[in-house]
C-alpha positions as CSV (number, residue, x, y, z in Angstrom):
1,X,6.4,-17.7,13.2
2,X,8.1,-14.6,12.6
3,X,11.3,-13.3,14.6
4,X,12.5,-9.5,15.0
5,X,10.4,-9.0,11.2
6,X,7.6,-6.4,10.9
7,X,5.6,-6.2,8.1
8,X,4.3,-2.7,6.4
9,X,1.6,-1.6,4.1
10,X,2.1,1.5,2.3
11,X,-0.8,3.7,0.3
12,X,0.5,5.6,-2.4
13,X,-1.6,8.7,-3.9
14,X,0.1,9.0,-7.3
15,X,-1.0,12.7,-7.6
16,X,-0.4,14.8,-10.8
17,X,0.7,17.8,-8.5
18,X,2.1,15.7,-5.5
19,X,2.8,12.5,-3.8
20,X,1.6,11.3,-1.1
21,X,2.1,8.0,1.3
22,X,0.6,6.7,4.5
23,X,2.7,3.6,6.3
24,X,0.9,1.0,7.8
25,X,2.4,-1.6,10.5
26,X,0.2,-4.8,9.6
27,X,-0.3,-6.5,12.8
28,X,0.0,-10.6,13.3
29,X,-3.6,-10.6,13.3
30,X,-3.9,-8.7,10.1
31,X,-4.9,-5.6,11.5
32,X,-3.6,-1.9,10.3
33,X,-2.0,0.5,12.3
34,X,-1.2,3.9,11.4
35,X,2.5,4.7,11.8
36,X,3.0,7.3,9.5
37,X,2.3,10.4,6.2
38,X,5.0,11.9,4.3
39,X,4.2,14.2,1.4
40,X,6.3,15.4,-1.5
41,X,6.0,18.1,-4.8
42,X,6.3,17.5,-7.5
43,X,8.2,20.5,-8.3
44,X,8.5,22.9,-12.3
45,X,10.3,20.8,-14.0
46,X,10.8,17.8,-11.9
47,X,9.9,14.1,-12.8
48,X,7.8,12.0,-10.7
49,X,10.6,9.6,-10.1
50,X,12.4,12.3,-9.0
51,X,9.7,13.1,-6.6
52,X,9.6,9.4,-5.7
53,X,13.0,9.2,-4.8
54,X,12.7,12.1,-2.3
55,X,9.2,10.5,-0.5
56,X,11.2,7.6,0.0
57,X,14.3,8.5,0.7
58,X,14.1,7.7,4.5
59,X,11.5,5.0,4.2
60,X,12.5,1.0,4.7
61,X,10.5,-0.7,2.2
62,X,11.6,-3.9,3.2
63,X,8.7,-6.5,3.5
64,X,6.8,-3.6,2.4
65,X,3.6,-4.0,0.1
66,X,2.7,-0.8,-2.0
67,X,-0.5,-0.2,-3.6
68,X,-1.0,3.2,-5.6
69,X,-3.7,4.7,-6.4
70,X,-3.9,6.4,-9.7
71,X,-5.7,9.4,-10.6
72,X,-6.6,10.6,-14.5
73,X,-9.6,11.7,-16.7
74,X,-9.5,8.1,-17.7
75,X,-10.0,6.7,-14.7
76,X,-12.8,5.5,-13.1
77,X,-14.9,2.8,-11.4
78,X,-18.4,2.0,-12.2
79,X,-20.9,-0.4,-9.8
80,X,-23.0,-3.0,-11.9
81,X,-25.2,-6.3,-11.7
82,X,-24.3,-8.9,-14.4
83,X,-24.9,-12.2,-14.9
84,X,-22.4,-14.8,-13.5
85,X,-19.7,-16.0,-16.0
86,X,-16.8,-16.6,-16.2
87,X,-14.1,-13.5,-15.5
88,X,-12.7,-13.5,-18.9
89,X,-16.2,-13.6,-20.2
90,X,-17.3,-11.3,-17.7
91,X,-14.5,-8.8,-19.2
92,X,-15.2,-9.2,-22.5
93,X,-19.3,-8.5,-21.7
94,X,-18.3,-5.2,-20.1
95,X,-16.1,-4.2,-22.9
96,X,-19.1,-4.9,-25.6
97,X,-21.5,-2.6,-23.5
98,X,-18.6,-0.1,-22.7
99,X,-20.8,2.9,-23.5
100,X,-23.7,1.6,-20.6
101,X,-21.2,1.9,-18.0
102,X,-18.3,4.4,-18.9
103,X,-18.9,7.9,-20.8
104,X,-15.7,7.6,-22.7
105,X,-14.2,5.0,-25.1
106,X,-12.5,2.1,-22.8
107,X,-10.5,0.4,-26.2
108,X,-6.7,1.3,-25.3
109,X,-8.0,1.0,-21.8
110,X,-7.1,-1.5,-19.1
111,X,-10.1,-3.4,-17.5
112,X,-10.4,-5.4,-14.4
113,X,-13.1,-6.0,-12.0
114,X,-13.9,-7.5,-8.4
115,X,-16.9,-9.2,-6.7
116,X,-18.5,-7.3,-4.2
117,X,-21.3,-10.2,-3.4
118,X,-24.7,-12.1,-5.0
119,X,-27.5,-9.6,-6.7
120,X,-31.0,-10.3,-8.1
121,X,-32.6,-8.6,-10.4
122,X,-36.8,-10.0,-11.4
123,X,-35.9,-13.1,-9.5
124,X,-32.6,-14.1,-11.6
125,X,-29.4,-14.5,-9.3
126,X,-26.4,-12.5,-10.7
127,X,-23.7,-10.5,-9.4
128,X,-22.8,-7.2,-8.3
129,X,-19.3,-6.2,-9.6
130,X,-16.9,-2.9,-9.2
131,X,-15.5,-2.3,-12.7
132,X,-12.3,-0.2,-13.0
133,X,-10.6,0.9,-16.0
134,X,-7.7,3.5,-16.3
135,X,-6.2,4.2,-20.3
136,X,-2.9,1.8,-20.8
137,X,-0.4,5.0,-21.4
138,X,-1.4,6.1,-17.9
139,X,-0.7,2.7,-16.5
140,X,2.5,2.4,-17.9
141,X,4.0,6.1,-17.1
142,X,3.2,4.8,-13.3
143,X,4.9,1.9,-13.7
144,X,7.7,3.3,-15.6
145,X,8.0,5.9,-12.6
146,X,7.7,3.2,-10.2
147,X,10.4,1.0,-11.6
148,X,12.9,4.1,-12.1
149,X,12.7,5.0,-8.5
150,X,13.3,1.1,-7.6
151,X,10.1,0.4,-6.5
152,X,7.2,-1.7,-7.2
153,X,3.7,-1.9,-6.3
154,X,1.1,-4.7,-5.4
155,X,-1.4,-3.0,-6.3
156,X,-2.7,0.2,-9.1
157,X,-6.4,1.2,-7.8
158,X,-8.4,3.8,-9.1
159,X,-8.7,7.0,-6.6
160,X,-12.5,6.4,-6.2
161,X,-11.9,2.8,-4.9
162,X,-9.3,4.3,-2.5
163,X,-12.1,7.1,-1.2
164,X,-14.7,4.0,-0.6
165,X,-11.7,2.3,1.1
166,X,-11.8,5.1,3.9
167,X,-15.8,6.1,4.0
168,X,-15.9,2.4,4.9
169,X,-14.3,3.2,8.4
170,X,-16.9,5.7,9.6
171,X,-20.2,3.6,9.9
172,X,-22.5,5.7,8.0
173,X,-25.9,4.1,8.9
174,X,-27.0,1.7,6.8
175,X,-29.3,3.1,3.6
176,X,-27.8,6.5,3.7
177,X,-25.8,7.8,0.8
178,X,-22.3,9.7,1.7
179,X,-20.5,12.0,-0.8
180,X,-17.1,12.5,-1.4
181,X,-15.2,15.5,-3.3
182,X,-11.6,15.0,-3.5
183,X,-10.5,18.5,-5.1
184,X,-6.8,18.5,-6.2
185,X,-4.6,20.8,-8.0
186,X,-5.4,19.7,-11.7
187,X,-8.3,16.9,-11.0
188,X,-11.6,16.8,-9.4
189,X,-13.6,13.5,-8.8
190,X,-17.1,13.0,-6.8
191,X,-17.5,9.4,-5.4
192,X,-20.7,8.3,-3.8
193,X,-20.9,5.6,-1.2
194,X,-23.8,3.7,-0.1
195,X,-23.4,0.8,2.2
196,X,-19.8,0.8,1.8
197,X,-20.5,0.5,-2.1
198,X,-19.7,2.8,-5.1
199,X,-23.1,3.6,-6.5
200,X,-22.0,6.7,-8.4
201,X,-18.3,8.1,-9.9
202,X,-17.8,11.5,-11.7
203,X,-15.2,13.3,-12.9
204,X,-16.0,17.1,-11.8
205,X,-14.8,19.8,-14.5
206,X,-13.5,22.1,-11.3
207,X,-10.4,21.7,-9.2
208,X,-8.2,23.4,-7.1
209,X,-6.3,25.3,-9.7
210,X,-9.0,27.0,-11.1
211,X,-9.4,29.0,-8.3
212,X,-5.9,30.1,-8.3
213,X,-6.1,30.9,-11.7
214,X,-9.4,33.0,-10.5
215,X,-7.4,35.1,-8.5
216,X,-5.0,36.5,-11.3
217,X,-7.4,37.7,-13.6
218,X,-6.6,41.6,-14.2
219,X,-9.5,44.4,-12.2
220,X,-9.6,47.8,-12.3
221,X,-10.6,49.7,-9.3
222,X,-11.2,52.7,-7.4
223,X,-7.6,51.9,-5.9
224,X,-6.3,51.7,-9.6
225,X,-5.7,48.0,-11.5
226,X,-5.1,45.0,-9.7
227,X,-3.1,41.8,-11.0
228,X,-1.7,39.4,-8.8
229,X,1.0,36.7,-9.6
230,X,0.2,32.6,-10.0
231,X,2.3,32.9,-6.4
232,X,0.6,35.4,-4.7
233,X,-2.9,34.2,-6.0
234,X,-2.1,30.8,-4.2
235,X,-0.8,32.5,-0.9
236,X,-3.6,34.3,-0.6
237,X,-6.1,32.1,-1.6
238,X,-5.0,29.6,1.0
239,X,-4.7,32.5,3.8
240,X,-8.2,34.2,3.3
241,X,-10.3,31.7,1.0
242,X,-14.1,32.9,0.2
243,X,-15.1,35.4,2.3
244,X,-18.4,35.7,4.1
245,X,-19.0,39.3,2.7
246,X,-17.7,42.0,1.1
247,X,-17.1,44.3,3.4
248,X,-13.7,44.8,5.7
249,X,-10.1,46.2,5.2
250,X,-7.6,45.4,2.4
251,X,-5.5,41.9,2.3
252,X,-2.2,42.4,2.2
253,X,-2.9,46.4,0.5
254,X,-3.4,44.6,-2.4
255,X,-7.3,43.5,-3.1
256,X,-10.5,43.9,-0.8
257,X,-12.8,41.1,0.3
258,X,-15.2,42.0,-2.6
259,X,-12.5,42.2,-5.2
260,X,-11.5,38.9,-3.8
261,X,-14.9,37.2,-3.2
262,X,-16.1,38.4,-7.0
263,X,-13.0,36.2,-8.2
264,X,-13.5,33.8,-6.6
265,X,-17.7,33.3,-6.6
266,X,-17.5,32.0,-10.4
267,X,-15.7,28.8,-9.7
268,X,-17.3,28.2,-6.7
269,X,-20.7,28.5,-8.1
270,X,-19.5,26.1,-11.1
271,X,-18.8,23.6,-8.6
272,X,-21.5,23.9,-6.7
273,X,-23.3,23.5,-9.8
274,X,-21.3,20.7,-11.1
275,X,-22.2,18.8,-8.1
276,X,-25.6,19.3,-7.8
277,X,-26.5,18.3,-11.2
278,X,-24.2,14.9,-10.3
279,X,-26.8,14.6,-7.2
280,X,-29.7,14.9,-9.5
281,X,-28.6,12.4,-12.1
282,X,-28.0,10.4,-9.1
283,X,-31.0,10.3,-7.8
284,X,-32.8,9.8,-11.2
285,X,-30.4,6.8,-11.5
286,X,-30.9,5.2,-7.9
287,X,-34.9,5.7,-8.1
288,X,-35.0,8.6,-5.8
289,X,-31.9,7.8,-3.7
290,X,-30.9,11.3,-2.4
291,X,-27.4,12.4,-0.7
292,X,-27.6,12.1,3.1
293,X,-23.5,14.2,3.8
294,X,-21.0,16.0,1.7
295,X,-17.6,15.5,3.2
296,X,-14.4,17.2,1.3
297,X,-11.2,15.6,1.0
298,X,-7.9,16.6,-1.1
299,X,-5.6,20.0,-0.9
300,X,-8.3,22.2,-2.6
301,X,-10.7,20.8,0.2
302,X,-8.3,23.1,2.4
303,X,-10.3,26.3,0.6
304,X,-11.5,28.7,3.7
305,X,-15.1,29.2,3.3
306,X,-15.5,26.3,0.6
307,X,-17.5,24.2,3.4
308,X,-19.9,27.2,4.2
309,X,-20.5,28.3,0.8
310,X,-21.2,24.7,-0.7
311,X,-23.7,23.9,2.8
312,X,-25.6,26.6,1.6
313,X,-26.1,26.5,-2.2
314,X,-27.0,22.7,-1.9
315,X,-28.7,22.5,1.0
316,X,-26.7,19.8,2.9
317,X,-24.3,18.9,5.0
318,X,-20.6,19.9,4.3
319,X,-18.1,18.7,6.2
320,X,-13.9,18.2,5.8
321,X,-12.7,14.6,6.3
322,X,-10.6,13.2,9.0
323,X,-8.3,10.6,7.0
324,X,-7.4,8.4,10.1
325,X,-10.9,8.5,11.6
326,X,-11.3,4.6,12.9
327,X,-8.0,3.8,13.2
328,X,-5.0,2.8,15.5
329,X,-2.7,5.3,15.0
330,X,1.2,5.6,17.1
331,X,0.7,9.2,17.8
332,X,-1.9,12.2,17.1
333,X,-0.8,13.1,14.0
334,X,-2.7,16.2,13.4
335,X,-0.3,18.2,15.4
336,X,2.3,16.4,12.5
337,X,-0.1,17.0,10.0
338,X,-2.1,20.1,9.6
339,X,-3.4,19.7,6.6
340,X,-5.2,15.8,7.3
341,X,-7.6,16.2,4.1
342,X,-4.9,16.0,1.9
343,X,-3.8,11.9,2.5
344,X,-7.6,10.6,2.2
345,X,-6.1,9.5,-1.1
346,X,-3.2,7.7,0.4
347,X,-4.7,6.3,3.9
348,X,-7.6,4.6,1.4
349,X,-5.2,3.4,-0.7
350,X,-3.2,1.4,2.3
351,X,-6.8,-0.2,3.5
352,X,-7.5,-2.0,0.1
353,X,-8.6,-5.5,0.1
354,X,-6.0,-8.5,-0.6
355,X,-8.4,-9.5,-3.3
356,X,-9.6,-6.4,-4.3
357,X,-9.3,-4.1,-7.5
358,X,-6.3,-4.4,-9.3
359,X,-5.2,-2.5,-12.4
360,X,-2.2,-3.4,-12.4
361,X,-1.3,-5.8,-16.1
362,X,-1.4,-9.3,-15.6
363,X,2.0,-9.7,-16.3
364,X,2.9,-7.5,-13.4
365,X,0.5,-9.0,-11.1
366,X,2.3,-12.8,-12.3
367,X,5.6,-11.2,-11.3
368,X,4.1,-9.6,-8.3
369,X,3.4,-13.0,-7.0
370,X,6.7,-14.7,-7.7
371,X,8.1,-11.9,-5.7
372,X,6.0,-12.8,-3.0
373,X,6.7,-16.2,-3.0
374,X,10.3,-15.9,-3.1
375,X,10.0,-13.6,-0.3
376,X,8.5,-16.2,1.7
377,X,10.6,-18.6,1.4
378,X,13.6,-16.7,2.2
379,X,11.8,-15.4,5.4
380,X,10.6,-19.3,6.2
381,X,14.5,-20.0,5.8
382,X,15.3,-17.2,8.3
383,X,13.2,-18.1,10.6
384,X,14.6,-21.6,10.7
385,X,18.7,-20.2,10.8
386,X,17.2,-17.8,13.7
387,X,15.6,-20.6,15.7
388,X,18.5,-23.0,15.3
389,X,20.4,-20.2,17.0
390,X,18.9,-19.3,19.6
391,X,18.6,-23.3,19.9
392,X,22.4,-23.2,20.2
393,X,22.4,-20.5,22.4
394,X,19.9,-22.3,25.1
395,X,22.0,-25.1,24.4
396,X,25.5,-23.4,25.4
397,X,23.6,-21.9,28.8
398,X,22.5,-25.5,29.9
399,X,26.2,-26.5,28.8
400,X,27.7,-23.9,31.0
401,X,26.1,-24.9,33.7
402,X,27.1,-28.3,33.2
403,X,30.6,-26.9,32.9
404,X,30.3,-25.4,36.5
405,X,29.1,-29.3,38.0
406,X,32.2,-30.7,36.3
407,X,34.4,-28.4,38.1
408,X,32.7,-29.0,41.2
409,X,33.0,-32.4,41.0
410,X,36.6,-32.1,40.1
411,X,37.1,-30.9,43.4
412,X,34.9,-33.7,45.1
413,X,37.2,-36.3,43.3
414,X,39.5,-35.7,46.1
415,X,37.8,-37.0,48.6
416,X,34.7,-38.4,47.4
417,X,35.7,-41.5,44.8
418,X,32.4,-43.4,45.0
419,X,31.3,-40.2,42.5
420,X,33.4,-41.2,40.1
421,X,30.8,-42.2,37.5
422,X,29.5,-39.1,37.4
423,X,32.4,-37.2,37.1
424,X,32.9,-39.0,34.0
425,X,29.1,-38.1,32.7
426,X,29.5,-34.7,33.3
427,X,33.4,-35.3,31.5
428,X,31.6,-36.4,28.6
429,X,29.3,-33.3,27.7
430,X,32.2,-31.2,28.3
431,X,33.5,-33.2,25.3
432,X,30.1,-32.8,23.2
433,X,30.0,-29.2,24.4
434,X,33.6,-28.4,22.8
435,X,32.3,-30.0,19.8
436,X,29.1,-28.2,19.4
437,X,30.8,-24.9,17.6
438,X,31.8,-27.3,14.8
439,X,28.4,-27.9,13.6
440,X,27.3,-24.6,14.6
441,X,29.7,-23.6,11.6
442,X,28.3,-26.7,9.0
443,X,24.6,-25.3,9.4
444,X,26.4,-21.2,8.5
445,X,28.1,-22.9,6.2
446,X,25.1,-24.1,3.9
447,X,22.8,-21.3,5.2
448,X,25.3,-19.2,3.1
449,X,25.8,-20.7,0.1
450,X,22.2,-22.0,-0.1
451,X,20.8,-20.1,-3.0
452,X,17.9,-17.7,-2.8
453,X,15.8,-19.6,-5.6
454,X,15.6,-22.5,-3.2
455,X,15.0,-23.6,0.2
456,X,15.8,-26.4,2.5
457,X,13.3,-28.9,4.1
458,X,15.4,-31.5,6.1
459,X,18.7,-32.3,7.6
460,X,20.4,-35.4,9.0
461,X,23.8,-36.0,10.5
462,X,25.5,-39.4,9.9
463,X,28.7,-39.5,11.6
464,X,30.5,-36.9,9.2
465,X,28.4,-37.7,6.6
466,X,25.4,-34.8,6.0
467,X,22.2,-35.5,3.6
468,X,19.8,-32.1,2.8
469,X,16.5,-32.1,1.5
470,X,15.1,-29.1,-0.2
471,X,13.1,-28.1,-3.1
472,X,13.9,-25.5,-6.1
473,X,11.1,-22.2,-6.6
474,X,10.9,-22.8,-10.4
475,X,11.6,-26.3,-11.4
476,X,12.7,-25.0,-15.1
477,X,15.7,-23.6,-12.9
478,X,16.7,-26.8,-10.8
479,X,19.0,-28.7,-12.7
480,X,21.4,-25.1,-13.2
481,X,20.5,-23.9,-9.1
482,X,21.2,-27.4,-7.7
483,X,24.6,-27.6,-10.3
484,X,25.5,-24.2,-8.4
485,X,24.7,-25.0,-5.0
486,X,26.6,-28.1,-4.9
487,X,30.0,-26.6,-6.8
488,X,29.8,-23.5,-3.2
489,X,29.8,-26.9,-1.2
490,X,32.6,-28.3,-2.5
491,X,34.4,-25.0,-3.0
492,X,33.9,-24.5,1.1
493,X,33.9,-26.7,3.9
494,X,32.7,-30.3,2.1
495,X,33.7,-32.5,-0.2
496,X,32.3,-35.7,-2.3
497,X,29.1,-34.0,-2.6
498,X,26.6,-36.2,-4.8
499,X,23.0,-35.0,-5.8
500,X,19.6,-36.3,-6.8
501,X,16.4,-34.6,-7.8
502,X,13.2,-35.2,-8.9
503,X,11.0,-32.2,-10.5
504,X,12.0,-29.3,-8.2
505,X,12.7,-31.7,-5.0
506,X,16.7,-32.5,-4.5
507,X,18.7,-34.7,-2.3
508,X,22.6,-33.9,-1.5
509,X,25.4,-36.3,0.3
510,X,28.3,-34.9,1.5
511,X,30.8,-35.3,3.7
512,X,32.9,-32.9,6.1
513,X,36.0,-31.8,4.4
């Protein structure tokens, strides 16, 4: 049972340009609901723990679990069907045939894998697995980052699994195959979902920047030359985007719709491009599988005109993406949050599977679940100090009550003496009732000395004489935790403290000082 404690999810969107988070309030039932998106830059000359520090400057992350997902030209999932073995094996198989499933040299890489169900291939039962990799240096500059800004994460997943993640909540009919393009500032990646699987990942040589860049190429004109700032390229690349035609007046006196559309055409085109030779291979790959949707996520997705233009060079649909589409939000955030595309990353991140793809080291992930341990036993210990209190405190209304029949019968004694007996009942839980503070102060006592590497299981009352029962988190620890819990007994309250243990279970006498 949990009292007064809320538990949150938080998706991270580790972005090389900007930061991103979406809080989730994870529900008894296990259910998500969308509380929250904060966003921050990573600024000229700023680290990304600085930027870390400012995202979460006002955020609680108190019985908060973080997952990140990571984003670099190293890092990439791949679907496959292998034969079952072992996971080490299984590891060890994919590293041999590296060059089958990843077009770039996975050595100095991390690996890891999960189970997305049973396969058959000629008859013969395997498995159908989502491999991830992402190069070690990259791993470690997030952690590094991470552990700067005081904060640590459950989870590292690559940004395609995080996109899958959130196409998962629209319920695409079955057998059709959904595209994704998340365009950011420096990175571009195309994931393709079918069935809520990843059946094709690609890093696409186009992103958001290049357009920017576009616009500050030097042109000569009529009007006399034109060069626009890195600055005013991006203002006015987000304020007019691609325009429909060439014709009508100046922007901003500076450049015309066809100055402006013949920068910006070239990169457009190479994108266009980019992804339709990624639908081809696809299709070649998948036996004739073609791409049902296009939808657009990321900041670059934000490009006026990007959906209209890319609709009609590839013939398909093009649409932006909602990130929260399918689920329980506190509020309408659009009106919050104009620019929605831009936390698919972060929202996908937050809906990851417990058991799901996990790059973070093995090391991390052992510490990772110590943590979590440790954090439930000090909540399990909570939960019992909370419920003795409010035990107290129903116990000290019924006494009060009591207290009132005592005084009433106080004035009975006057006249009626045959109610003597109980006058002296209601006498004697007066007498417990003044006592009752005085163990109410034993149990905050030990509660507060108790050490956060242990936790308590049972205890008895004897007279003044007290025996606890509990049990040590890391039995290599016991004999030094048990040593220091007993010498904050007798330094308090108790006295002729004696103590047993076997493995990481312990016994304690004492008596009331």
């Amino acid at each position: 049972m949990r009292f007064f404690r809320k538990d949150y999810i938080i998706g991270l969107d580790l972005g090389t340009a900007s930061l991103k988070l979406a809080r989730f309030l994870k529900k008894e039932d296990g259910s998500l609901f969308l509380e929250s998106l904060k966003a921050a830059e990573i600024q000229e000359g700023q680290s990304r723990e600085a930027a870390l520090r400012k995202l979460f400057s006002d955020i609680d992350v108190r019985n908060s679990k973080i997952i990140a997902a990571i984003n670099s030209s190293g890092t990439m999932v791949k679907r496959a069907v292998v034969p079952r073995m072992p996971p080490e094996e299984l590891k060890e198989a994919i590293r041999l045939e590296a060059r089958n499933y990843f077009p770039f040299d996975i050595s100095d890489s991390l690996l890891e894998f999960e189970e997305l169900g049973e396969a058959s291939e000629k008859g013969v039962k395997k498995i159908e697995i989502l491999a991830g990799v992402s190069p070690n240096k990259v791993i470690r500059e997030c952690l590094d980052s991470l552990t700067r800004a005081r904060l640590k994460a459950s989870a590292f997943i690559p940004q395609g699994a995080a996109l899958r993640n959130l196409l998962a909540l629209r319920g695409f009919p079955s057998g059709e195959s959904i595209a994704v393009l998340d365009i950011g500032k420096t990175l571009c990646e195309l994931v393709i979902v079918r069935d809520r699987k990843i059946t094709f990942n690609r890093r696409i040589p186009v992103c958001g920047d290049d357009f920017t860049k576009a616009l500050t190429a030097v042109l000569s004109s009529a009007s006399g030359r034109l060069e626009l700032s890195y600055a005013e390229a991006e203002r006015i690349k987000k304020a007019y985007g691609i325009p429909e035609s060439s014709s009508g007046e100046m922007i901003e006196n500076k450049i015309s719709p066809g100055q402006l559309l013949s920068l910006l055409r070239p990169s457009a085109e190479k994108l266009a491009g980019e992804i339709e030779r990624s639908f081809d291979f696809y299709r070649e790959e998948s036996s004739g599988m073609k791409v049902n949707k296009l939808i657009l996520s990321g900041g670059g997705s934000r490009l006026k005109g990007l959906e209209r233009f890319l609709s009609a060079g590839l013939a398909i649909e093009v649409e932006r993406i909602n990130s929260w589409a399918g689920l329980k939000t506190k509020e309408d955030l659009s009106g919050k949050c104009p620019d929605v595309e831009a936390f698919a990353v972060a929202v996908g991140a937050g809906l990851s599977r417990p058991q799901g793809l996990n790059l973070l080291p093995a090391e991390v992930k052992d510490e990772v679940k110590i943590a979590v341990k440790n954090a439930g036993l000090k909540a399990a210990l909570s939960a019992v100090s909370t419920l003795l209190i409010l035990i107290f405190i129903a116990l000290r209304i019924n006494l009060n009550v009591l207290d009132k029949k005592i005084a009433s019968a106080h004035i009975e004694l006057s006249t009626l003496q045959e109610r003597l007996l109980e006058a002296r009942d209601l006498a004697f839980i007066s007498r417990v009732s003044s006592a009752l503070p005085y163990w109410e102060d034993v149990l905050k006592e030990i509660s507060n000395v108790a050490g956060k590497d242990m936790y308590l299981k049972e205890i008895s009352f004897h007279n003044r004489q007290i025996i606890l029962r509990g049990e040590v988190v890391l039995e290599a620890d016991a004999q030094g935790c048990i040593a220091e819990f007993t010498r904050r007994l007798e330094g308090g309250m108790f006295k002729n403290v004696r103590f047993s243990r076997q493995g990481r279970e312990f016994q304690l006498q004492m008596e009331i000082g």
